[in-house]
C-alpha positions in Angstrom: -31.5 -51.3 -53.3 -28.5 -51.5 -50.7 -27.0 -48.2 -51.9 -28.2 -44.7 -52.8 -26.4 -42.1 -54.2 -27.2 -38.2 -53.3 -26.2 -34.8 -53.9 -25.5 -32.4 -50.7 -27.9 -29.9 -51.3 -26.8 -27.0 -48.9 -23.8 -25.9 -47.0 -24.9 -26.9 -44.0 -22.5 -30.2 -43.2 -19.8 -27.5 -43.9 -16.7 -28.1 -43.3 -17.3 -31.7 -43.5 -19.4 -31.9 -46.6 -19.7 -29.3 -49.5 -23.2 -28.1 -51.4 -24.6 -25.4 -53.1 -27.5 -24.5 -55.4 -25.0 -25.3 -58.1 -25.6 -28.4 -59.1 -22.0 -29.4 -60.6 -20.0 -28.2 -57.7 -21.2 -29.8 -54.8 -20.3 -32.6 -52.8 -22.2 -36.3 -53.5 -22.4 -39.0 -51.0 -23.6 -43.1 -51.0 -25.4 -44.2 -48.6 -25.4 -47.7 -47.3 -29.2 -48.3 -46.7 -28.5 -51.2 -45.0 -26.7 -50.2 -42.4 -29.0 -50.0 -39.2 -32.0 -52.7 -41.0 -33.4 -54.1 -43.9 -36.8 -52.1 -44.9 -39.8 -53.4 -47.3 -39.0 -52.2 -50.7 -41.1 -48.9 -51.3 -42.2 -48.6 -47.7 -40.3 -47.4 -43.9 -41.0 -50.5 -42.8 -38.6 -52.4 -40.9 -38.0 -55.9 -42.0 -35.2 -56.6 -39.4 -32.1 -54.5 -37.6 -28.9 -55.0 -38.9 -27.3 -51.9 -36.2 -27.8 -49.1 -34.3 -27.3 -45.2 -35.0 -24.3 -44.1 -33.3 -23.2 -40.8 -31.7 -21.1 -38.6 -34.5 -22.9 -40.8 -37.5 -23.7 -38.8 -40.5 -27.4 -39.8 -41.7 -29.4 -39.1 -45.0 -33.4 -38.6 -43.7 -36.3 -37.1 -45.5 -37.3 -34.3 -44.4 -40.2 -34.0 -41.7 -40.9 -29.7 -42.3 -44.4 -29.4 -44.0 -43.7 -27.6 -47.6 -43.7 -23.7 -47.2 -46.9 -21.7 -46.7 -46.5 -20.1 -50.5 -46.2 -23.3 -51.8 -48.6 -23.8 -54.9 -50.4 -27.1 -55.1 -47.7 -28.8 -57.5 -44.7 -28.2 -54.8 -47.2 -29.5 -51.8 -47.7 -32.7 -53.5 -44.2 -33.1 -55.1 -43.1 -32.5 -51.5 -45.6 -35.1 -49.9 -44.4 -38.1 -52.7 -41.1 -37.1 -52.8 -39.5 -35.2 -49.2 -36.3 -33.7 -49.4 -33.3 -35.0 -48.6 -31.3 -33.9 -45.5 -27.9 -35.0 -44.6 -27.3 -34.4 -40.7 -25.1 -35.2 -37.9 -26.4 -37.8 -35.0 -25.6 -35.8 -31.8 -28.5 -36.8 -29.0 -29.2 -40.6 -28.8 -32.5 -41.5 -27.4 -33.5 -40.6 -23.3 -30.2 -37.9 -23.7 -30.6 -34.9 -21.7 -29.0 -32.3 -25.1 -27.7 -28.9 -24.4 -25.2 -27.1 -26.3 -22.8 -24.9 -24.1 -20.2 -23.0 -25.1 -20.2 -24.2 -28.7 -19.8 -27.8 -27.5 -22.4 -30.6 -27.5 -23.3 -31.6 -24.0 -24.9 -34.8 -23.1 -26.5 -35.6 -19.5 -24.2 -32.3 -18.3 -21.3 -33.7 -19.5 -19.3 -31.7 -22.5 -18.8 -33.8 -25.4 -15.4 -34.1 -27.3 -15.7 -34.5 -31.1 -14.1 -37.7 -33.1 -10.1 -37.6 -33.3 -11.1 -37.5 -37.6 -14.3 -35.3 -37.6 -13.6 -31.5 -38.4 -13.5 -29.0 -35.5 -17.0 -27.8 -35.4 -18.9 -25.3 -32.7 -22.8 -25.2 -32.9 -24.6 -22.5 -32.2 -27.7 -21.6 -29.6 -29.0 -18.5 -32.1 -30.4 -18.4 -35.4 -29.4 -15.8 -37.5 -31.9 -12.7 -37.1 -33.7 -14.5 -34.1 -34.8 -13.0 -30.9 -33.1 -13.4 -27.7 -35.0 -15.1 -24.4 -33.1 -15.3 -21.3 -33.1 -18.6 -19.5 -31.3 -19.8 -16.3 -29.4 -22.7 -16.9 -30.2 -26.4 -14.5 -26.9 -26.8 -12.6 -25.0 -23.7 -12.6 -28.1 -21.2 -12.2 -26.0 -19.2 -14.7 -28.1 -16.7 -17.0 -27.8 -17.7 -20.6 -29.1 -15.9 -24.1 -31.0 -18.2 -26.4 -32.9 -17.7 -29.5 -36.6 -18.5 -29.6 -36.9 -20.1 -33.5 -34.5 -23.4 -32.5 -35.4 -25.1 -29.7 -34.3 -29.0 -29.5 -31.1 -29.1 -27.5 -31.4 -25.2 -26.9 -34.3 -25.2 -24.1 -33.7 -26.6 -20.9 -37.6 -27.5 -20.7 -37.8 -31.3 -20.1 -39.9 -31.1 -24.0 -36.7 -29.3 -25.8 -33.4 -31.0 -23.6 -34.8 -34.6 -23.4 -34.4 -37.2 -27.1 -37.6 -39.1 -26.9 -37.6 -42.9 -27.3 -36.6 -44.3 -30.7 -35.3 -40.6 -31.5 -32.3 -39.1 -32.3 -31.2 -35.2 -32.5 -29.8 -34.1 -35.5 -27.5 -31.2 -36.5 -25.8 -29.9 -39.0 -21.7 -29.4 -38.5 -22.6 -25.7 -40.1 -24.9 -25.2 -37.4 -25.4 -21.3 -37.7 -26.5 -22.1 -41.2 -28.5 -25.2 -40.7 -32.4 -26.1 -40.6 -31.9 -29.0 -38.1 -33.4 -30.9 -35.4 -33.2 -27.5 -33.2 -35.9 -26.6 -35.0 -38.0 -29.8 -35.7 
């Protein structure tokens, strides 16, 4: 199949994409599956690349979060066969150094500007309801609050700041409301 349809399932692309719980309100996307390669039907494996992720792409990925703790043994195997679908931002490419400053994405110390046609978006350090650790920042030496639940692009640790090889951080444009590649 060369295109898939799905349904945003949160508002977490907000303002760029619309979704709720409501299942007749929200937004719908396709998605060109054969955009970066051609896979084995019914499998992740890659046949051959037809392009490259880019910087600002929106992507549709299963989910890599285990199922939640409560979860009974119907949901744990429903979520094994069937992961859920995110729909994310492409923000760190791979051997980046992330951080997000000031609301702004910065790559390798440098302060990203956002697409002429993508909304005007600022992400967030915090989770809501998260506690605060202090951390100085690399080239300034500038004291900085961060929270301690989101950590990819947040920490300035080598492990958190750094996209590892054939990797790519991931964010929702609603990012005080989004369960993103801060966090996994």
């Amino acid at each position: 199949i060369a295109i898939e349809p799905f349904r945003v399932p949160s508002g977490s692309m907000e303002p760029t994409l619309y979704g709720n719980m409501n299942y007749a309100t929200d937004d719908r996307v396709v998605v060109n599956k054969l955009a970066y390669g051609v896979r084995l039907p019914f499998s992740n494996r890659l046949l051959f690349r037809t392009g490259e992720p880019e910087r600002w792409d929106i992507a549709v990925f299963r989910s890599v979060e285990p199922p939640p703790e409560n979860a009974d043994a119907l949901e744990r195997f429903l979520h094994r066969v069937w992961p859920k679908a995110l729909i994310k931002r492409i923000v760190g490419l791979p051997g980046e150094r992330i951080h997000i400053e000031n609301g702004r994405i910065c790559a390798n110390g440098r302060a990203l500007e956002l697409p002429p046609d993508m909304p005007d978006v600022h992400y967030t350090t915090i989770a809501p309801g998260d506690p605060l650790r202090q951390i100085v920042n690399g080239d300034s030496g500038e004291l900085s609050m961060v929270g301690t639940q989101w950590r990819y692009g947040i920490w300035q640790e080598d492990a958190y700041a750094v996209v590892p090889p054939d990797s790519y951080l991931v964010l929702g444009d609603n990012s005080g409301l989004s369960v993103d590649g801060r966090s996994f």
